[in-house]
OpenMM code with the backbone's topology and positions (N, CA, C; nanometers):
from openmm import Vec3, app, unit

residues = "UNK UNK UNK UNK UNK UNK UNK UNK UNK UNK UNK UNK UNK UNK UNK UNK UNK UNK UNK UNK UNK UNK UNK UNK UNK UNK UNK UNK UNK UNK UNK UNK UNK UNK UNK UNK UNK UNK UNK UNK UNK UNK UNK UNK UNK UNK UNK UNK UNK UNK UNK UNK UNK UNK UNK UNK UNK UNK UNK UNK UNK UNK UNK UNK UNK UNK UNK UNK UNK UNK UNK UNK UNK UNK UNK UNK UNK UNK UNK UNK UNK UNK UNK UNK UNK UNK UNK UNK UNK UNK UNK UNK UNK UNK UNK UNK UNK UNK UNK UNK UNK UNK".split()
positions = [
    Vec3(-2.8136, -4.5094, -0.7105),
    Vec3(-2.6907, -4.5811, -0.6901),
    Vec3(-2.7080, -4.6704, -0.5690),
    Vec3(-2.6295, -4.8004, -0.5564),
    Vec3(-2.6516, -4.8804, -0.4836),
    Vec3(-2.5644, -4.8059, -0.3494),
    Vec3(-2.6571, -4.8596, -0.2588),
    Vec3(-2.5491, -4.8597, -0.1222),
    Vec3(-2.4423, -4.9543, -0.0874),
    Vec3(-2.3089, -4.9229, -0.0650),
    Vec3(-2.2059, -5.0682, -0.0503),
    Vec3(-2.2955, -5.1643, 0.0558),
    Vec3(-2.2960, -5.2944, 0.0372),
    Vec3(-2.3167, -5.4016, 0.1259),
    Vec3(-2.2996, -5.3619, 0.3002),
    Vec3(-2.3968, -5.3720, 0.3302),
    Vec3(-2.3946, -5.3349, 0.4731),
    Vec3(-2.3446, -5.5361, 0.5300),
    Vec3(-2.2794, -5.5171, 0.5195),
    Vec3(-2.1994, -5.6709, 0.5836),
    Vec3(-2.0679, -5.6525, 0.6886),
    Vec3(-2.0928, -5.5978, 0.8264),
    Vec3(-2.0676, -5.5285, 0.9257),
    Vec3(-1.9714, -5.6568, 1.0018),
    Vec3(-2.0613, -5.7589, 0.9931),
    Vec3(-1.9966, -5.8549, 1.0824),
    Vec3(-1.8496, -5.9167, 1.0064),
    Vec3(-1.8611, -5.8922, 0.8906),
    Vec3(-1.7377, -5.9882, 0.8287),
    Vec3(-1.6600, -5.8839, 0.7771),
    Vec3(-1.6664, -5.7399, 0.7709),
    Vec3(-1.5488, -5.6336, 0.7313),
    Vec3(-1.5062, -5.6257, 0.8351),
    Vec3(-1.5130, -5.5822, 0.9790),
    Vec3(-1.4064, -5.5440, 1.0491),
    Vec3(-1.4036, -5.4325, 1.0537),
    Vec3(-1.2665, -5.3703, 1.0662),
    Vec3(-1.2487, -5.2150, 1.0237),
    Vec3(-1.2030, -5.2128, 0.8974),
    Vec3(-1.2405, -5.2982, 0.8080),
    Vec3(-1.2282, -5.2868, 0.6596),
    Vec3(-1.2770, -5.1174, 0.6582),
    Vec3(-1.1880, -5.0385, 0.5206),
    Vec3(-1.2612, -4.9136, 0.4809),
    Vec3(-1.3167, -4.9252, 0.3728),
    Vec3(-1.4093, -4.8422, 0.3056),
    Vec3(-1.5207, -4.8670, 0.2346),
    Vec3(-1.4630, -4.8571, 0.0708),
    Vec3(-1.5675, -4.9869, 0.0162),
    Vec3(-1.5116, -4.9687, -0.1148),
    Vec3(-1.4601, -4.8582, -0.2086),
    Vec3(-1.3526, -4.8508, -0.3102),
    Vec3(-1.2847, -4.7748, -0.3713),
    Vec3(-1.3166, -4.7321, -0.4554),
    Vec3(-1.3899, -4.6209, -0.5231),
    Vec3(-1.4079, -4.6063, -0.7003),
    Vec3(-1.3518, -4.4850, -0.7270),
    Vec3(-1.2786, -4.5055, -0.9035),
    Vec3(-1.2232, -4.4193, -0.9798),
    Vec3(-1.2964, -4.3617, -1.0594),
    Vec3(-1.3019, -4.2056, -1.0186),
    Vec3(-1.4268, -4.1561, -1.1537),
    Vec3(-1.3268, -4.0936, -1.2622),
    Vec3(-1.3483, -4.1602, -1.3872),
    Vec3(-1.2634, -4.1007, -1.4708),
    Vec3(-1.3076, -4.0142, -1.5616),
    Vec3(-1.2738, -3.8637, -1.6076),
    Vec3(-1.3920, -3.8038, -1.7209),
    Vec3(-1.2948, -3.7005, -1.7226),
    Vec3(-1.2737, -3.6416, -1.8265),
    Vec3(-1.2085, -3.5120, -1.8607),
    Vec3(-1.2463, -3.4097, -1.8232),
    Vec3(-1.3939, -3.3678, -1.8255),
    Vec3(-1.4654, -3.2696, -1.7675),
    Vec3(-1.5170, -3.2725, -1.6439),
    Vec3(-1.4278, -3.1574, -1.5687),
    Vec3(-1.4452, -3.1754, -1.4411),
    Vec3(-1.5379, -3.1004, -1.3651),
    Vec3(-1.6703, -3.0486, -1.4218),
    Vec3(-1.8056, -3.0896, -1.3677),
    Vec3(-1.8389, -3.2121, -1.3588),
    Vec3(-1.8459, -3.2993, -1.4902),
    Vec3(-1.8699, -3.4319, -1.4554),
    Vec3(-1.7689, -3.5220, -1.3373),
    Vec3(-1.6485, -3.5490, -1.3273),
    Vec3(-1.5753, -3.5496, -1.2106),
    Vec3(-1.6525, -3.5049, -1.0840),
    Vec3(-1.6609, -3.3844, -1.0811),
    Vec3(-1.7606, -3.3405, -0.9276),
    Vec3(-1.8592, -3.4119, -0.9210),
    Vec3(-1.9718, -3.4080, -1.0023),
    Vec3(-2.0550, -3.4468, -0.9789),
    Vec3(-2.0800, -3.6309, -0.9265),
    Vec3(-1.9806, -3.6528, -1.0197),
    Vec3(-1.9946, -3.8519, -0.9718),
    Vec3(-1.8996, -3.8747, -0.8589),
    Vec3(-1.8236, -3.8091, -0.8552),
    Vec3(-1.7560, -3.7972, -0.7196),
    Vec3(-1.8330, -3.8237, -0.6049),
    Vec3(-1.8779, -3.7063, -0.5638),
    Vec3(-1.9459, -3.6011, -0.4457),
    Vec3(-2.0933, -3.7715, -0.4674),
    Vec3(-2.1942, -3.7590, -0.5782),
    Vec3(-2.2130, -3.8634, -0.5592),
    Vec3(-2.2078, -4.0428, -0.4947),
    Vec3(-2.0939, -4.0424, -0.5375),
    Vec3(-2.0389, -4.1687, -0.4757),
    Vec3(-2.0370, -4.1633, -0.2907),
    Vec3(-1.9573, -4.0557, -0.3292),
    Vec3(-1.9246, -3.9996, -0.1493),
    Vec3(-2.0528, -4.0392, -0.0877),
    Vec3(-2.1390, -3.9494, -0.1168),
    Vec3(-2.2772, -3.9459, -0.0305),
    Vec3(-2.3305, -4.1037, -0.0324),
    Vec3(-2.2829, -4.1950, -0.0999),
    Vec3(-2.3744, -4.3122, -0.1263),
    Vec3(-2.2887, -4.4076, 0.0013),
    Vec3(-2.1390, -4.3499, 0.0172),
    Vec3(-2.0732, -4.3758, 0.1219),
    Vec3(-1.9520, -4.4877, 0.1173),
    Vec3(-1.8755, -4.4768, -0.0448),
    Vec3(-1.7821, -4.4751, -0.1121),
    Vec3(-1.7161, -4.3796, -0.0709),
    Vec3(-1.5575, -4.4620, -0.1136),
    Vec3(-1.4425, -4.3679, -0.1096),
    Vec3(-1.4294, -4.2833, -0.2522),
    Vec3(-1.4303, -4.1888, -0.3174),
    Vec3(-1.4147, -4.1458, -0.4350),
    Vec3(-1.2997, -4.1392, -0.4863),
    Vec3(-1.1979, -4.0997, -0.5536),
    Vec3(-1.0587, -4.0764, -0.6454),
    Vec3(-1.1190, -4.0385, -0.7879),
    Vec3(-1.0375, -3.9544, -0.8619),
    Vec3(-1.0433, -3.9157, -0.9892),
    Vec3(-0.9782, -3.8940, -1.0667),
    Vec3(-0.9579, -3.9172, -1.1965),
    Vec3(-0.8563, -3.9389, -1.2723),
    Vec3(-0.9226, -3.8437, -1.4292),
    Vec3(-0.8399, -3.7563, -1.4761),
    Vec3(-0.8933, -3.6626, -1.5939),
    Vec3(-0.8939, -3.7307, -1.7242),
    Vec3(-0.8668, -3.8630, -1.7356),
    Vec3(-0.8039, -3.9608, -1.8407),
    Vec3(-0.7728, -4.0360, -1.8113),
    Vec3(-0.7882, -4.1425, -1.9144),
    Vec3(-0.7073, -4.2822, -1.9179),
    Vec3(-0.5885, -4.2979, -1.8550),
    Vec3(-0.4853, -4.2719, -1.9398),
    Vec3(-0.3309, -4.2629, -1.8756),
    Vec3(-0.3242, -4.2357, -1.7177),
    Vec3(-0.3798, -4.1412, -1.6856),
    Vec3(-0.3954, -4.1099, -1.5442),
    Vec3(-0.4104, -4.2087, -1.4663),
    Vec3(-0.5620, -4.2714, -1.4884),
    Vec3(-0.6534, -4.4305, -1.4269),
    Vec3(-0.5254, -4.4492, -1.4459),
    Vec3(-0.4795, -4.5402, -1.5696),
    Vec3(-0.3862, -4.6391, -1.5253),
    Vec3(-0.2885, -4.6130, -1.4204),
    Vec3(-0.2189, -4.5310, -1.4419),
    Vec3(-0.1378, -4.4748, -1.2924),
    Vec3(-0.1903, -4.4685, -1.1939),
    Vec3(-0.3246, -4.4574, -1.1223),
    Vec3(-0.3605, -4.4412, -1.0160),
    Vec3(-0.4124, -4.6462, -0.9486),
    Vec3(-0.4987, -4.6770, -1.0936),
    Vec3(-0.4780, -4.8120, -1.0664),
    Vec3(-0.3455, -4.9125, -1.0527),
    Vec3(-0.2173, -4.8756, -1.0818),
    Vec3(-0.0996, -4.9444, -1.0969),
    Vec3(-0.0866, -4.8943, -0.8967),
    Vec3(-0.1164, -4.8038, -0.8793),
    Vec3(-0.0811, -4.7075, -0.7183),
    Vec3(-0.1419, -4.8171, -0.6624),
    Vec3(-0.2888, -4.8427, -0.6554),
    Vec3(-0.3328, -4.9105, -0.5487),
    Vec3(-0.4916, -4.9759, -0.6046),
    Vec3(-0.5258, -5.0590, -0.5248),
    Vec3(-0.6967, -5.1468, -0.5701),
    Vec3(-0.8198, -5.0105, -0.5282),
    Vec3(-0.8952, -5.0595, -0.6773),
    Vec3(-1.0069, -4.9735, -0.6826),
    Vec3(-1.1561, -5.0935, -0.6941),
    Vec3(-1.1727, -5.0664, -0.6291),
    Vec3(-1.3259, -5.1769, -0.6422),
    Vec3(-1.3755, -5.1566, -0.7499),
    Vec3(-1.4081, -5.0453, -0.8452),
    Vec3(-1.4971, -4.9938, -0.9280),
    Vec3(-1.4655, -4.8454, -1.0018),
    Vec3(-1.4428, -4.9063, -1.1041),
    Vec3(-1.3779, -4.7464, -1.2269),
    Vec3(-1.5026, -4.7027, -1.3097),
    Vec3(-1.5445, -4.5927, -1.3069),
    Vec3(-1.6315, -4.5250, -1.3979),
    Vec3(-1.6035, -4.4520, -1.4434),
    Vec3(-1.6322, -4.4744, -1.5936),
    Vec3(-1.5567, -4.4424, -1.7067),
    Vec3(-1.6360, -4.3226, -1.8066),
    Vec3(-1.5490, -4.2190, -1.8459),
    Vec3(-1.6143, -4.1377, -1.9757),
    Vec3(-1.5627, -4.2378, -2.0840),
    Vec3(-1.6350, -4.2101, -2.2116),
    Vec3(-1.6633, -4.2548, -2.3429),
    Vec3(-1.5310, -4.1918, -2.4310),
    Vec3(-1.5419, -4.0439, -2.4298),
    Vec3(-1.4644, -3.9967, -2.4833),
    Vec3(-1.3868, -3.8605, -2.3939),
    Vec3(-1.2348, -3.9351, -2.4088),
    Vec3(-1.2048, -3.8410, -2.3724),
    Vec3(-1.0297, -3.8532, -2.4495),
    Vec3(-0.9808, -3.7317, -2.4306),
    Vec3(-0.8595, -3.7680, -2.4848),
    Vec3(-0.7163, -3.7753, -2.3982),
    Vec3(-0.6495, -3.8780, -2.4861),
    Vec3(-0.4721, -3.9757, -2.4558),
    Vec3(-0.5807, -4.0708, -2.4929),
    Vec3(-0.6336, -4.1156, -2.3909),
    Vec3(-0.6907, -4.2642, -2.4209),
    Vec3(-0.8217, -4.2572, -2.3731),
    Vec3(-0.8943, -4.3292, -2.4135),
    Vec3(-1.0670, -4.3220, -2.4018),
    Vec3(-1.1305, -4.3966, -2.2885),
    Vec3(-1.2605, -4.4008, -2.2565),
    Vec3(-1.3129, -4.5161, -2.2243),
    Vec3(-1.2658, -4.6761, -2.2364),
    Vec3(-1.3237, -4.6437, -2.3991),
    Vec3(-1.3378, -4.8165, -2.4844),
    Vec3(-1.1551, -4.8563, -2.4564),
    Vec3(-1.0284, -4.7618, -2.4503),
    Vec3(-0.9075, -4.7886, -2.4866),
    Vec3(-0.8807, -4.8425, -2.3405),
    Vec3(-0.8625, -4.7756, -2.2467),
    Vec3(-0.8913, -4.8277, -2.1185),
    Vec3(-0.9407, -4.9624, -2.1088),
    Vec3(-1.0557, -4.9816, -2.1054),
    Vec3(-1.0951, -5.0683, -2.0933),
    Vec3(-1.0241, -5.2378, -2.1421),
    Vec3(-1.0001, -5.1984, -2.2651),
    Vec3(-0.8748, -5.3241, -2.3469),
    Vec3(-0.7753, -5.2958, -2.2722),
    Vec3(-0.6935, -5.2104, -2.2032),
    Vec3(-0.5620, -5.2326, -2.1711),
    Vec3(-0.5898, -5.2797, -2.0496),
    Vec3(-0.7205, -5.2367, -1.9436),
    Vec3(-0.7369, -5.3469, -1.8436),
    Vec3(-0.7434, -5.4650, -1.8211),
    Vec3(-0.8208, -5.5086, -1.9565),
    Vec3(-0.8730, -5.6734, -1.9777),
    Vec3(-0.7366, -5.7368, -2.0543),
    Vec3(-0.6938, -5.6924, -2.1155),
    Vec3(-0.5491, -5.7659, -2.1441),
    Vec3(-0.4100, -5.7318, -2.0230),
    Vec3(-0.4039, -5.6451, -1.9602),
    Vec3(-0.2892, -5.6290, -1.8255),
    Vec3(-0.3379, -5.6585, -1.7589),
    Vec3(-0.4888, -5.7131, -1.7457),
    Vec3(-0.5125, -5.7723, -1.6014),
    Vec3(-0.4924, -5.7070, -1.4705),
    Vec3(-0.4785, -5.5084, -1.5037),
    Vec3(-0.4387, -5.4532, -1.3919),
    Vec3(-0.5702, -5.3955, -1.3118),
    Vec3(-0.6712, -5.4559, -1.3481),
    Vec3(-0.7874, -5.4277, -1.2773),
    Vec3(-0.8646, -5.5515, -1.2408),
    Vec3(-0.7394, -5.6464, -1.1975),
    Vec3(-0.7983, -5.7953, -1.1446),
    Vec3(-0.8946, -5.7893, -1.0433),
    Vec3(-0.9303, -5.7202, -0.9860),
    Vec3(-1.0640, -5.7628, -0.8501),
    Vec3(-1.1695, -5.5799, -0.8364),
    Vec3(-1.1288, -5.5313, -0.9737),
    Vec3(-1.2415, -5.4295, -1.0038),
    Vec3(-1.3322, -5.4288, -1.1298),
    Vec3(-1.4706, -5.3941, -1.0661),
    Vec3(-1.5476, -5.3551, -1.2087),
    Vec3(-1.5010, -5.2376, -1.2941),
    Vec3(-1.4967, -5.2126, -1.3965),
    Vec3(-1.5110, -5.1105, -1.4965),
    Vec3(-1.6591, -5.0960, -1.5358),
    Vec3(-1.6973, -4.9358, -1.5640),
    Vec3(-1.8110, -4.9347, -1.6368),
    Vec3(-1.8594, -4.8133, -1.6332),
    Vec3(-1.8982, -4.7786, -1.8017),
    Vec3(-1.9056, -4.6554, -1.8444),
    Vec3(-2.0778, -4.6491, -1.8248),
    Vec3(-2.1064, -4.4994, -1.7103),
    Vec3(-2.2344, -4.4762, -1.6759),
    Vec3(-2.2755, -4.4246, -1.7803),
    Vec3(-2.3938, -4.4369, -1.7750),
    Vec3(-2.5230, -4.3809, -1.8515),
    Vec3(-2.5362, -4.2132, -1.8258),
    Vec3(-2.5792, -4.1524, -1.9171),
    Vec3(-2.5727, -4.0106, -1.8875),
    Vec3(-2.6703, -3.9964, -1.8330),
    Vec3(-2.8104, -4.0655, -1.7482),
    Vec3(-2.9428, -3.9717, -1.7171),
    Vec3(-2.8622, -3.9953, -1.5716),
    Vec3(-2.7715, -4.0471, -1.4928),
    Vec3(-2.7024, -4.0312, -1.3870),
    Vec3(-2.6564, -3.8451, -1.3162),
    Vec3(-2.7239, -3.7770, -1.4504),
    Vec3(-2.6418, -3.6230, -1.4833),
    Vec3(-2.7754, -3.5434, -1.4722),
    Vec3(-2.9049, -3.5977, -1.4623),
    Vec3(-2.9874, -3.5517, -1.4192),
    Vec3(-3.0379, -3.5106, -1.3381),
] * unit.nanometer
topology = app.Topology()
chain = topology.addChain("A")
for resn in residues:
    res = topology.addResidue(resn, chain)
    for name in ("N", "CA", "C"):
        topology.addAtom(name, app.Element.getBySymbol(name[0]), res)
């Protein structure tokens, strides 16, 4: 995983980028979490879709990582209700690869 941009002079006391780990199963949750953390991200987690959206409507997430399947609403469903509400205007979405679990 990448390290956030070490660009010191132009954040300020900016705090460190935001990501939403979204996954039903909450081993997977821990694990990309606690991940992120260590890479030196802020983490948040959401057990589902519906959730994300509520937590993204709360406040800006730099970066949502997404399960495939999960149930209320999925990955792929998510993803369309972002790109048409436009409620993830200045974040990536994107569903990791499983050797991340290795």
């Amino acid at each position: 995983m990448a390290h956030p941009p070490d660009d010191s002079s132009h954040q300020g006391d900016r705090a460190p980028p935001r990501v939403l780990v979204v996954d039903d199963t909450p081993a997977n949750r821990d694990v990309l979490s606690r991940r992120v953390q260590r890479e030196g991200y802020l983490a948040e987690t959401a057990e589902n879709g519906r959730e994300a959206l509520e937590k993204l409507r709360a406040g800006p997430f730099d970066l949502v990582l997404l399960d495939v399947q999960m149930p209320e609403m999925d990955g792929p469903q998510l993803l369309e209700v972002l790109r048409t509400a436009r409620s993830c205007s200045r974040c990536s979405a994107r569903i990791p690869n499983s050797r991340i679990f290795r």
